[in-house]
N, C-alpha and C positions, 0 to 999 in steps of 0.2 A: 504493500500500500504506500501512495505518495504519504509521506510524513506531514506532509501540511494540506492533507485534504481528506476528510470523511471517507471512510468506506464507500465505494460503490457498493458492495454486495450489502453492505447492515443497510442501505437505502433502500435497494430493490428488495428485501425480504419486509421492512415495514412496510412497504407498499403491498407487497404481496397477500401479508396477514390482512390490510383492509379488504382488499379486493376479493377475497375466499370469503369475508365477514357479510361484505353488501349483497353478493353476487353469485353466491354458490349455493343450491339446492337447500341442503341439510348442513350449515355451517358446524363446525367444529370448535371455532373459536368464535370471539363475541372481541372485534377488536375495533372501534370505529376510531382510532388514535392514530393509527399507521400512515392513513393519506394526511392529516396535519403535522407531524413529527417531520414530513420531509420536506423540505423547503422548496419552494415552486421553482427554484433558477435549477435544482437536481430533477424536480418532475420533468420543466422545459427539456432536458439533457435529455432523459429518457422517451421522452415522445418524440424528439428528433429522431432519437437511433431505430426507435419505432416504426415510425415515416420511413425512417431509409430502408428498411426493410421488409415493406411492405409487397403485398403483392400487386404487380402491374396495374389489375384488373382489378383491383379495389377501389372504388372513385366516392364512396358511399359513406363509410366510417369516418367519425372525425377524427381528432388527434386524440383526446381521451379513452377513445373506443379504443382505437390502435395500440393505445397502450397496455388498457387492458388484456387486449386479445394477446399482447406478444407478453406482458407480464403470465399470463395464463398454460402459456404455449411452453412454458419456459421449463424446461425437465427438473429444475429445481423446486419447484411451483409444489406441488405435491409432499415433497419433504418438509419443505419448511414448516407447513400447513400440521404436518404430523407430528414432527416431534415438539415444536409448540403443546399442542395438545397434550402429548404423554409428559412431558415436563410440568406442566401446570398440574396435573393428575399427582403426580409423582411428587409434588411439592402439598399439595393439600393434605396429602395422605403423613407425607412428614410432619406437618404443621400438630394432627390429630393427634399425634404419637408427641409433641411437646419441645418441638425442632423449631427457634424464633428467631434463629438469623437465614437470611436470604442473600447467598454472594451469586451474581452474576458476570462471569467472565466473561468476556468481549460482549458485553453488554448489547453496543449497537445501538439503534432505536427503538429498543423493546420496552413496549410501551405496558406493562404491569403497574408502576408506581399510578400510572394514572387511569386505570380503569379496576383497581384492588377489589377483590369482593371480600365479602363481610370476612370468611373463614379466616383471611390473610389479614386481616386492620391490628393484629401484633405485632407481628412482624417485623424488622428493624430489617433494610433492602442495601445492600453495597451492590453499585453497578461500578464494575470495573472495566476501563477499555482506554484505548491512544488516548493520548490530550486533543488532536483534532477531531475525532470522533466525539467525544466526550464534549467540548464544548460548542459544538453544534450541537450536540443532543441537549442540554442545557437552555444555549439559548431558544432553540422550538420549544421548548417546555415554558418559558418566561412567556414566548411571543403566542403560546396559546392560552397565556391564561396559568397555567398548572405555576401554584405557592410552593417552595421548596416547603423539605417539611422535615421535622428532625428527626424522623424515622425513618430517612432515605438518606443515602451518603454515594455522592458522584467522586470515584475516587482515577484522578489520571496518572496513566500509566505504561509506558511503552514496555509490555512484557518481555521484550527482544531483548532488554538491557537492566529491567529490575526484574527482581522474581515476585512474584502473589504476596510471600507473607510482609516483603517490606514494604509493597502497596499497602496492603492493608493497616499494617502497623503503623501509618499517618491517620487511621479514623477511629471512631470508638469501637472496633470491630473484637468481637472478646471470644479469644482465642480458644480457652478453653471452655465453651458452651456447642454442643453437637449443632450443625450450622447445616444447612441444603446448599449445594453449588451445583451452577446450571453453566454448561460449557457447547455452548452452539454453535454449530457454521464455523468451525473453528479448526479443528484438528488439520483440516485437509489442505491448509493454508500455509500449515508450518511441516519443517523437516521433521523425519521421525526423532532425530536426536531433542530440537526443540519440544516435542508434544513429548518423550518423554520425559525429562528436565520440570516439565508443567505439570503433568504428575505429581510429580514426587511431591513439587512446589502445594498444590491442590492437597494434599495427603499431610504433608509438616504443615497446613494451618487447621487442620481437619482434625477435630479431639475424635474418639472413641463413638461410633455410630450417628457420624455426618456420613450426611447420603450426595453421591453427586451423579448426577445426569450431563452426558457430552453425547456429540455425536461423530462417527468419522464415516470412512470408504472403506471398503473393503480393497485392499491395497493389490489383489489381482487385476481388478477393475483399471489401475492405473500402469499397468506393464506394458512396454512397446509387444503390439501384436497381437493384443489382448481383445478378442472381439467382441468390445462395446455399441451397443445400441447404438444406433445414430443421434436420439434426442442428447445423450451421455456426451460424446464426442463432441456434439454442437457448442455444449456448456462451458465444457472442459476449455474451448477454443475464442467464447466469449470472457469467460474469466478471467484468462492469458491476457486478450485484450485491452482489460482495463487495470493491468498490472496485479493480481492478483490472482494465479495461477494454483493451480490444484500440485501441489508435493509430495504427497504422502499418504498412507493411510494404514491399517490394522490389517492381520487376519483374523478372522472371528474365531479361525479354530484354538490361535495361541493367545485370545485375548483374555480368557478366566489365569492362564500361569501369567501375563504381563502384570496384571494389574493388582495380584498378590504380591508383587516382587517393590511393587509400590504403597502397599499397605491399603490397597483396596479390597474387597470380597466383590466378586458380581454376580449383582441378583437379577437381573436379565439383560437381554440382546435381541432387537430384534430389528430384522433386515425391513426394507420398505414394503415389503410384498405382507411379512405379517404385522406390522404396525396399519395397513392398510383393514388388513381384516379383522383387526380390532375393533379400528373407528369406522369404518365405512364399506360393510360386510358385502350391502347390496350394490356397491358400486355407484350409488346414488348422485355422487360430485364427478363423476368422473374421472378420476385420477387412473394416470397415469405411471405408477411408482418406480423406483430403478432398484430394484434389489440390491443393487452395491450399497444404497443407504444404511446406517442403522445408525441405532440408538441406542446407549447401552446404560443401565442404573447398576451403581456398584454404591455399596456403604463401606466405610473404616474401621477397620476391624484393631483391636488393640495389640500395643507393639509389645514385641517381646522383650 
């Protein structure tokens, strides 16, 4: 990512969450914050690439449609939509069991602080992510209205060069209390030596049954020669584009001994095709999903 410019992808994935919320059959998620969090000089960017993309013979759609239609079309579109859902799931369920901090790594423009529901109003929320990130996300929160609130803490931080716990260690973040961390859209961005470093990092600020939810790729998926889907390929080659290239990722079969070795337990895994038939059995949104996706929930098991 340009150091001095917001994510493209945390932009097009809050877009993406509005546009499954307004627009899709049997929504999954309830997010109407995604189209305001991004600022319309990044929407204009997007509707361009849109436009230029379009097909010939389209003379009909406007530029909002278009954008839709290609945010929609988007092989990512599906994922995003999913593991949203099982994260949020996966955090209520923690909250029940007595779990009151909420760290968010590469945070993005995930819009939770300002659409919380009732289960979550304890909860004390660290969003961690770049300083550019971070205070774009900031200022759309100002410029929508949303009051900072002292049960939420915007913590910047280029992970590349500090680790988790000395971010953290700048806010009132308490260490030893079992805490939820949610790591999205992330893993596939960084080298494997980088995501496992983040680890370990996620695990030393993690007391004894903190739960954390990430997602990665199935790292066959990313081998020269490897035959991927064409919607896969397309992604993979849009990503690159705007500097922000797919690196890395897991094997699912060696990811229960990885993540022991980092002081996790994983308590599931699962690929796009059954995170799909979890939440959207009858195929009702249409999705799309790319089995190289998953999603995987691991808790902290105590050190020897």
């Amino acid at each position: 990512m340009n150091p001095s410019h917001a994510s493209r992808t945390a932009l097009a994935t809050s877009l993406m969450r509005a546009l499954h919320s307004r627009s899709d059959p049997a929504p999954l998620l309830d997010d109407p914050w995604g189209d305001r969090l991004v600022p319309e000089a990044a929407r204009a960017a997007f509707r361009e690439r849109a436009l230029a993309q379009r097909d010939a013979s389209d003379t009909v759609a406007t530029p909002d449609q278009m954008l839709d239609a290609a945010l929609h079309a988007n092989a990512a579109y599906p994922d995003v939509i999913l593991r949203s859902r099982y994260t949020e799931d996966a955090l209520r369920n923690a909250v029940a069991r007595g779990i009151g901090q909420y760290v968010i790594v590469g945070a993005g423009f995930d819009s939770f602080v300002c659409r919380r529901p009732a289960w979550a109003e304890g909860l004390t929320i660290y969003e961690v992510d770049h300083p550019a990130t971070q205070q774009l996300k900031r200022q759309r929160l100002r410029d929508c209205g949303i009051a900072e609130s002292a049960s939420v803490h915007f913590i910047e931080a280029d992970l590349s060069v500090e680790d988790l716990g000395t971010a953290l260690a700048r806010s009132p973040f308490q260490s030893t209390q079992p805490s939820f961390f949610s790591w999205l859209g992330v893993t596939v961005y960084l080298t494997r030596q980088s995501n496992l470093a983040a680890l370990h990092a996620i695990a030393s600020c993690a007391p004894e049954s903190s739960e954390l939810v990430f997602t990665y790729i199935d790292e066959a998926a990313l081998r020269p020669g490897h035959l991927n889907a064409e919607p896969f390929r397309k992604l993979q080659s849009e990503v690159s584009a705007v500097g922000e290239a797919f690196l890395s990722g897991f094997d699912p079969a060696g990811l229960k001994t990885l993540l022991l070795e980092t002081g996790f337990a994983l308590k599931e895994d699962m690929d796009g095709h059954q995170a799909l038939a979890r939440y959207d059995a009858t195929g009702v949104n249409g999705f799309q999903p790319a089995g190289a996706a998953h999603v995987a929930h691991a808790v902290r098991f105590r050190s020897a």
